[in-house]
C-alpha positions in Angstrom: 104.7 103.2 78.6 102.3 100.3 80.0 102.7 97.6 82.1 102.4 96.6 85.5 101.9 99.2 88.6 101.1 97.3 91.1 101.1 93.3 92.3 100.9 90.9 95.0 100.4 87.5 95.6 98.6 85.7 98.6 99.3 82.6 100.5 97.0 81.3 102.8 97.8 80.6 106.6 97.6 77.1 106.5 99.7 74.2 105.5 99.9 70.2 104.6 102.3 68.4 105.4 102.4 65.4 102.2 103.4 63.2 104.7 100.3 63.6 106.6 98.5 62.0 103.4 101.2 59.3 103.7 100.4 58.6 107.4 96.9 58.2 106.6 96.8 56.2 103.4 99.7 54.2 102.9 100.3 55.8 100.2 104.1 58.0 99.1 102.8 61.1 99.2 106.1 62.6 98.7 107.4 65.1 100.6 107.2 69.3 101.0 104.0 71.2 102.3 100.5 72.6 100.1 99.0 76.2 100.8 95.4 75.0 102.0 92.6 78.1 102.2 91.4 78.0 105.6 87.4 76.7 106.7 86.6 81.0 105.9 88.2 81.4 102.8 87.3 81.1 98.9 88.5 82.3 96.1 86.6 85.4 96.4 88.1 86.5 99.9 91.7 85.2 98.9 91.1 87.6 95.6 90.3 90.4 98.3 93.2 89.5 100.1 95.8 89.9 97.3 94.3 92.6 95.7 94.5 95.0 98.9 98.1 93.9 99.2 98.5 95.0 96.2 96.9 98.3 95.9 98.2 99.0 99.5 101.5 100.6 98.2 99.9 103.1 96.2 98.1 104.8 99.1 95.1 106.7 98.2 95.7 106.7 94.8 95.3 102.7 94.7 91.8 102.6 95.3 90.6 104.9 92.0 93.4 104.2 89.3 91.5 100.1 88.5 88.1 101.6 85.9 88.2 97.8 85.3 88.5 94.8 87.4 89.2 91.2 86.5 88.7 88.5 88.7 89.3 85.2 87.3 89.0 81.3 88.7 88.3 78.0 87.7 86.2 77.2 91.6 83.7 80.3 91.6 81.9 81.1 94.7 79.1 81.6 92.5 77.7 81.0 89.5 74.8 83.6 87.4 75.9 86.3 90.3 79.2 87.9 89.4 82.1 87.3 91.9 83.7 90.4 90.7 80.9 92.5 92.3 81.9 91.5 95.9 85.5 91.9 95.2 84.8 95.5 93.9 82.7 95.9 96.9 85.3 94.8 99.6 88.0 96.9 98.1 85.2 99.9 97.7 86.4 100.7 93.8 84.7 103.5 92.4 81.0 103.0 91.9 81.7 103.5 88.1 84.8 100.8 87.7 83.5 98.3 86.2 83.8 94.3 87.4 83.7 91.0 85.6 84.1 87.3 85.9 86.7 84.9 83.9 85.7 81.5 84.9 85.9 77.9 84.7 89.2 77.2 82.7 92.7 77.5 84.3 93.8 80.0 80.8 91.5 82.5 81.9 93.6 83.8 84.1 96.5 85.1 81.6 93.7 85.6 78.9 92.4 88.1 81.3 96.0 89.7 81.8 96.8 89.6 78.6 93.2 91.6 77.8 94.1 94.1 80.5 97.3 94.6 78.7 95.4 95.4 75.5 93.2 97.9 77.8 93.2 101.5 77.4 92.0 102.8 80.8 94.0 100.9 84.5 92.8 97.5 85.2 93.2 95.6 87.9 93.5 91.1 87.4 92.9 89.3 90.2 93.4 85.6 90.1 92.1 82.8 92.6 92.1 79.3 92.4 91.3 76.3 95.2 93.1 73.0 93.8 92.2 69.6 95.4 91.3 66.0 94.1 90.4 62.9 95.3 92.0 61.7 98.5 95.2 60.1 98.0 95.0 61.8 94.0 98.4 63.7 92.3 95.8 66.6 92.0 95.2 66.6 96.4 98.8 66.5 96.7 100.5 68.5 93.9 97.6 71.1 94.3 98.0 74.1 96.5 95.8 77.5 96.9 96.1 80.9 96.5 95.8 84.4 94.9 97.5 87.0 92.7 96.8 90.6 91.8 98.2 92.9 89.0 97.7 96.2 88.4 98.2 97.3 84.7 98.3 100.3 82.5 100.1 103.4 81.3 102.0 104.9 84.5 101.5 107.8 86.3 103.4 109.9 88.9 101.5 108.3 91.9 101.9 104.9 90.3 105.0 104.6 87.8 105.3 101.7 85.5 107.4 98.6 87.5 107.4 96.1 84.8 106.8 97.3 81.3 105.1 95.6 78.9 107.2 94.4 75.8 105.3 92.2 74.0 104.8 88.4 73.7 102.6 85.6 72.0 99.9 83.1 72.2 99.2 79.4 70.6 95.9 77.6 70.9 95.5 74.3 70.3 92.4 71.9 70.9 93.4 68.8 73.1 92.1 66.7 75.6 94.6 66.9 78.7 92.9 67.7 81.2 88.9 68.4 82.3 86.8 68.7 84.5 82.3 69.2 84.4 80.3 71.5 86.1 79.7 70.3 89.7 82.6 67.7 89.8 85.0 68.6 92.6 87.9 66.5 90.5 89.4 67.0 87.3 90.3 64.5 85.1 93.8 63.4 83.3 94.5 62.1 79.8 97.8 59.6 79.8 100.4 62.5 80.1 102.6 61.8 78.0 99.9 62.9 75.1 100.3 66.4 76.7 103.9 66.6 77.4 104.2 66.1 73.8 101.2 68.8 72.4 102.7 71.3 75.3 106.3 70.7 74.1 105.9 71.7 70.4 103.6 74.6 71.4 105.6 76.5 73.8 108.9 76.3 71.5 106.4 78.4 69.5 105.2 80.8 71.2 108.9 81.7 72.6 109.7 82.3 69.4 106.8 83.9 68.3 107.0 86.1 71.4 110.8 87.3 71.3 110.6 88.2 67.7 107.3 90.5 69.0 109.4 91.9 72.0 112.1 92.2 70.3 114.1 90.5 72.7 116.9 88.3 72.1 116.8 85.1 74.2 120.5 86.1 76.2 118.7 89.5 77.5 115.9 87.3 79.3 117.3 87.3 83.0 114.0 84.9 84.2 111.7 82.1 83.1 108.3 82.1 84.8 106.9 78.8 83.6 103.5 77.6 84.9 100.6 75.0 84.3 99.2 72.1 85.8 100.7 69.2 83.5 104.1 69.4 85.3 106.4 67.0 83.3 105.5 69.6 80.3 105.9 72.1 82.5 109.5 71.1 83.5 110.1 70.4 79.8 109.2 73.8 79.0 111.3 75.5 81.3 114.5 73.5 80.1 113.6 74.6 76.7 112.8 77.7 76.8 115.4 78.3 79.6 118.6 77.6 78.0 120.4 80.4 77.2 118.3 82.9 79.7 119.2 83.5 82.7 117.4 80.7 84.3 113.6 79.5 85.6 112.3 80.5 88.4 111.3 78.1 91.1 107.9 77.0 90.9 107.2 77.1 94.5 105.1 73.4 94.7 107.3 71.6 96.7 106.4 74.4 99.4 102.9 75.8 99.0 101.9 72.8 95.7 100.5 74.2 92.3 97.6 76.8 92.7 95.9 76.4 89.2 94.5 79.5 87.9 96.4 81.9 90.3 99.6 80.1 89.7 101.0 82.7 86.9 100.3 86.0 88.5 101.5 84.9 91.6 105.0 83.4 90.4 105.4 86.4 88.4 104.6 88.5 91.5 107.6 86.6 92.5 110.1 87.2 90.2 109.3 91.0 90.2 109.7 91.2 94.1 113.4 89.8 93.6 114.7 91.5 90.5 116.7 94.5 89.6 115.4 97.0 87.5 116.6 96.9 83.8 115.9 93.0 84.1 113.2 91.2 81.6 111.1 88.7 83.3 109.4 86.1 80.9 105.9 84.8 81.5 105.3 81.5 80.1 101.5 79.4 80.7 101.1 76.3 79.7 96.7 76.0 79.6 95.1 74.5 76.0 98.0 75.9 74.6 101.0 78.3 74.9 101.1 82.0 76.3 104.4 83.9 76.7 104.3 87.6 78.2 107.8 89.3 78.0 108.2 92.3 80.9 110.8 94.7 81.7 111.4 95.8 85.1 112.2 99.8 85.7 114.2 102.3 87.8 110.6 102.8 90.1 111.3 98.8 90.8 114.3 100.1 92.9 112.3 102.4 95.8 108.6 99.7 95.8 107.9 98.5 98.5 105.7 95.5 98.4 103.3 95.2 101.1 104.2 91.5 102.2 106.8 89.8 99.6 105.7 86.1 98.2 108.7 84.7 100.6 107.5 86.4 103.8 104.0 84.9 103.3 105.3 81.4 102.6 107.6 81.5 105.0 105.0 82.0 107.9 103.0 79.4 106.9 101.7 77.2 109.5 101.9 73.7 109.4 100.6 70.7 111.2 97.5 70.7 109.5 95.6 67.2 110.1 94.8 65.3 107.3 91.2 64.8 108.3 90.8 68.4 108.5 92.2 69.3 105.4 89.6 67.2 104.0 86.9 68.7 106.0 87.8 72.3 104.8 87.8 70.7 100.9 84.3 69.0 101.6 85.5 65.4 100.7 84.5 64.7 104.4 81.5 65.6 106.6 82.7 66.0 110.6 79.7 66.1 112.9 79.5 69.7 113.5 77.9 71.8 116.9 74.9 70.7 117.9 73.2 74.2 117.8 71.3 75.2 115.1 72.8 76.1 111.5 72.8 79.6 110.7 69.7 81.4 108.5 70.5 82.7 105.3 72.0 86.0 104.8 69.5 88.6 104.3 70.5 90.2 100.4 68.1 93.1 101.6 70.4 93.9 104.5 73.1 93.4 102.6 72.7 96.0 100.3 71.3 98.7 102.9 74.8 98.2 104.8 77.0 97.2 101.5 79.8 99.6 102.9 80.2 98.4 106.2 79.5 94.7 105.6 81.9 94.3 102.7 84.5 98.0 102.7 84.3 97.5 106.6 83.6 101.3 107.0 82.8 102.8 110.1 81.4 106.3 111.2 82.8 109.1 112.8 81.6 112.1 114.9 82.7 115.0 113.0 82.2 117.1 116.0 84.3 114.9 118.9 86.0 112.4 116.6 84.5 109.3 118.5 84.5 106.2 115.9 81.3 103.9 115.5 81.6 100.6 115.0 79.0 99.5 113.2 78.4 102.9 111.7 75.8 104.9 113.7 73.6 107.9 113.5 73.8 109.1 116.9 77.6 109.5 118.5 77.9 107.9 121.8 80.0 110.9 122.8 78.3 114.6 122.9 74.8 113.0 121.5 75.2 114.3 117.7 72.7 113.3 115.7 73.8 112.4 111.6 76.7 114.3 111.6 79.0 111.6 110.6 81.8 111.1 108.3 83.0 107.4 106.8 85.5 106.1 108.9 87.6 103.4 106.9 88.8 100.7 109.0 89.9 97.2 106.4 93.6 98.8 106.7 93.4 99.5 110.8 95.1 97.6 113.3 94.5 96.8 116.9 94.9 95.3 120.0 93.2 91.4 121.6 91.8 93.3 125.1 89.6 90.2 126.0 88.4 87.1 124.5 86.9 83.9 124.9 86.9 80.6 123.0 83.1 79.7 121.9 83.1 75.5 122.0 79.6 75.4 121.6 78.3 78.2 118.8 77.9 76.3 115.5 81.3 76.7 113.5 82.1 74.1 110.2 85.5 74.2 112.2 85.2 74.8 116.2 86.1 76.4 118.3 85.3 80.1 117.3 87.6 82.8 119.0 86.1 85.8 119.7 87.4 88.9 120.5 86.9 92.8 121.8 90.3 94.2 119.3 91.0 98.1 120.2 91.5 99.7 117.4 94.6 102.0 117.2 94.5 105.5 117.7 96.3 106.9 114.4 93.8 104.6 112.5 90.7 106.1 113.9 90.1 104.2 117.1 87.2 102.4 118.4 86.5 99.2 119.3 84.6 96.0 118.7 84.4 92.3 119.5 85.4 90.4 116.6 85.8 86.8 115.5 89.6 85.8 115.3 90.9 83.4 112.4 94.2 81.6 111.2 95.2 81.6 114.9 94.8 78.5 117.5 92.9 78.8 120.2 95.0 77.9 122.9 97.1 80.7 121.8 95.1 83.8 122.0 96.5 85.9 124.5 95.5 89.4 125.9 97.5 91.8 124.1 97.7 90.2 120.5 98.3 92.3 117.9 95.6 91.9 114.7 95.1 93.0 111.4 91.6 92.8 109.2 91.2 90.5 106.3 87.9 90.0 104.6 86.4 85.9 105.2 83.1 84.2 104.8 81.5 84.0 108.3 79.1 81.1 107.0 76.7 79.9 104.1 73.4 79.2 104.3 71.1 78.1 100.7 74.1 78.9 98.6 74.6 82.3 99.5 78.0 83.3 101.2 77.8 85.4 104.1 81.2 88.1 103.4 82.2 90.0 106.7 85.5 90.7 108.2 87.6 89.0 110.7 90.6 89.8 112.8 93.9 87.9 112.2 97.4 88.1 114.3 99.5 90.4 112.9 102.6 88.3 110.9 105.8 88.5 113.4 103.8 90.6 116.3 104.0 89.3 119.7 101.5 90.4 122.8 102.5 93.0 124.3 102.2 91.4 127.4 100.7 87.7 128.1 97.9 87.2 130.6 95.0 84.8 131.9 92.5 84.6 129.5 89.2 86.5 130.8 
């Protein structure tokens, strides 16, 4: 049997409030929130984020089932160097798995599922996407961003089939709806109503190409997932293809707004958080054409445990985010930043010497007194041992805010910085080290926060991203006990 055995989707932090666009440009914005990615974040690191969440359920099995990763998005950090390669690195996949790019088009995404679905070995798709537009545009507001991860092939006894696989279809046809050139930050729109009417005769199609393949009558269909950036044809689709199912699923974009390329995975992600097994969950993308992916859930959906549902992360979003900032984050505005110098340029060289610390955020440990090194070290702080260490894994640790201060001065594309010295916790290793704080306010921080890791660009410098980890609150943890700040 294959299908999915594992997924997640990510959400970042932050949140716009449409109104806020209102407010500032006169304009009807509308109403709702958008999921923004934070100053840090790209689609490489929200990638990172969605796939941990999504390999954390599987323990120690998660991190050497994927012999192939997928990482598709239509805003790549890079271009010629394959984004893949750091996501590989940060979730410290078997030297031998191999990792490639899908980019540019918002299809690539499900072309990449669907080819990991034809795969004979596990594969792991991770989708990204960054949406934004002009100020004032449909594209700024409607857009959102975010990730999605899937893990797919034949299951196992430490991973079990959730979803299985039962068949589906796919339509291409060449139009002009929507496009976008290398180096633009905006897409552009043909008159909708051209591709509400090429979209509307092409997803009738592939339903019906896609049920007879499944086998699948259109009664037994308990949920429509129906995605794509042309939304008039998206809500055509879904009352199409919806009648007689048991209905379509919410498309989320009055909440967190339409993130492009990750928008399938992660509404799918979804639906399989809140169904039952013995369900089947269609999978319908609207993109140059038509795809529709038919899955059924199993008995192993009944004890999973996802690591933080869909709902949570939306739920916890924080909003308020100004309007001015939001276009500072998107680079449609330049803010006058620190005046201290930039930062240099990452060193590659250092990079690679230190590729398991700086992107799998490994420590050491003294094998013979257990003391943790953060950095990694040769010689143990406790007892003197010299290179008799062990790799001390520490992306999935949590710890405690002992100290901090808030940096107003240190350059930062979005002051102030928050730094912190975080103690790690005992049962995941220990240690400690001062570390920068993100998705949190300043005047906030308090002695005693709880934090988690998550992997964030520190800065850029000559087009090359400088990847490190950062500590975050902990969703719903409170400090254990609130004090001046030192």
């Amino acid at each position: 049997m294959k299908g999915i055995l594992a997924f997640a989707g990510y959400v970042p932090h932050h949140r716009l409030e449409r109104s806020a666009i209102s407010d500032a440009s006169g304009t009807n914005a509308g109403k709702g929130t958008r999921s923004v990615a934070s100053y840090d974040e790209d689609t490489t690191t929200m990638g990172v984020e969605a796939a941990r969440l999504a390999l954390r359920p599987l323990g120690d099995a998660g991190r050497g089932l994927p012999r192939t990763l997928w990482f598709s998005t239509t805003a790549p950090a890079y271009l010629d160097k394959t984004n893949a390669a750091v996501v590989h690195a940060a979730l410290r996949l078997d030297r031998d798995a191999a990792a490639v790019d899908a980019l540019g088009s918002v299809r690539s995404a499900v072309g990449a599922l669907r080819a990991a679905l034809d795969a004979t070995t596990p594969t792991l798709v991770v989708s990204s996407d960054t949406r934004t537009g002009l100020p004032t545009s449909g594209d700024e507001r409607e857009g959102g961003d975010g990730a999605a991860a899937l893990l797919v092939g034949e299951g196992t006894a430490a991973a079990p089939v959730l979803a299985e696989h039962l068949g589906g279809a796919s339509v291409t046809e060449e139009f002009l709806d929507r496009w976008r050139t290398p180096g633009e930050a905006r897409s552009k729109l043909w008159e909708e109503r051209f591709g509400e009417l090429h979209y509307g005769a092409l997803v009738q199609e592939a339903w019906k190409l896609a049920l007879d393949d499944a086998g699948v009558a259109t009664a037994e269909v308990a949920q429509v997932v129906v995605s794509g950036l042309h939304a008039r044809a998206v809500r055509q689709a879904g009352g199409k293809v919806g009648a007689g199912t048991g209905g379509v699923a919410d498309d989320l974009v009055s909440v967190i707004g339409n993130p492009g390329a990750a928008q399938p995975a992660l509404l799918l992600a979804r639906a399989l958080e809140q169904a039952e097994p013995g369900r089947v969950v269609a999978l319908v993308v609207l993109a140059d054409g038509a795809d529709v992916l038919l899955f059924r859930t199993t008995e192993a959906l009944d004890s999973y445990r996802p690591a933080r549902p869909v709902d949570a992360q939306v739920a916890a979003g924080r909003s308020g985010l100004r309007y001015l900032t939001f276009l500072s984050w998107k680079g449609m505005v330049a803010l006058e930043p620190p005046r201290r110098p930039e930062p240099a340029r990452a060193s590659a060289s250092a990079a690679a010497r230190n590729e398991e610390w700086k992107f799998g955020f490994v420590g050491s440990r003294d094998r013979s007194t257990g003391a943790v090194h953060l950095p990694p070290a040769r010689v143990s702080y406790r007892g003197g041992a010299v290179d008799d260490m062990a790799p001390q894994p520490m992306a999935d640790a949590t710890g405690t805010v002992v100290t901090f201060t808030v940096d107003r001065l240190a350059y930062s594309p979005s002051p102030p910085i928050v730094f912190a010295v975080v103690d790690f916790d005992p049962d995941d290793g220990g240690g400690r080290l001062p570390m920068e704080l993100t998705d949190v306010a300043a005047d906030e921080v308090r002695i005693g926060d709880r934090v988690e890791m998550t992997f964030r660009r520190l800065n850029q410098a000559d087009g090359i991203q400088n990847y490190f980890w950062k500590a975050r609150p902990v969703p719903g943890a409170a400090a254990d006990e609130a004090k001046e700040t030192i």
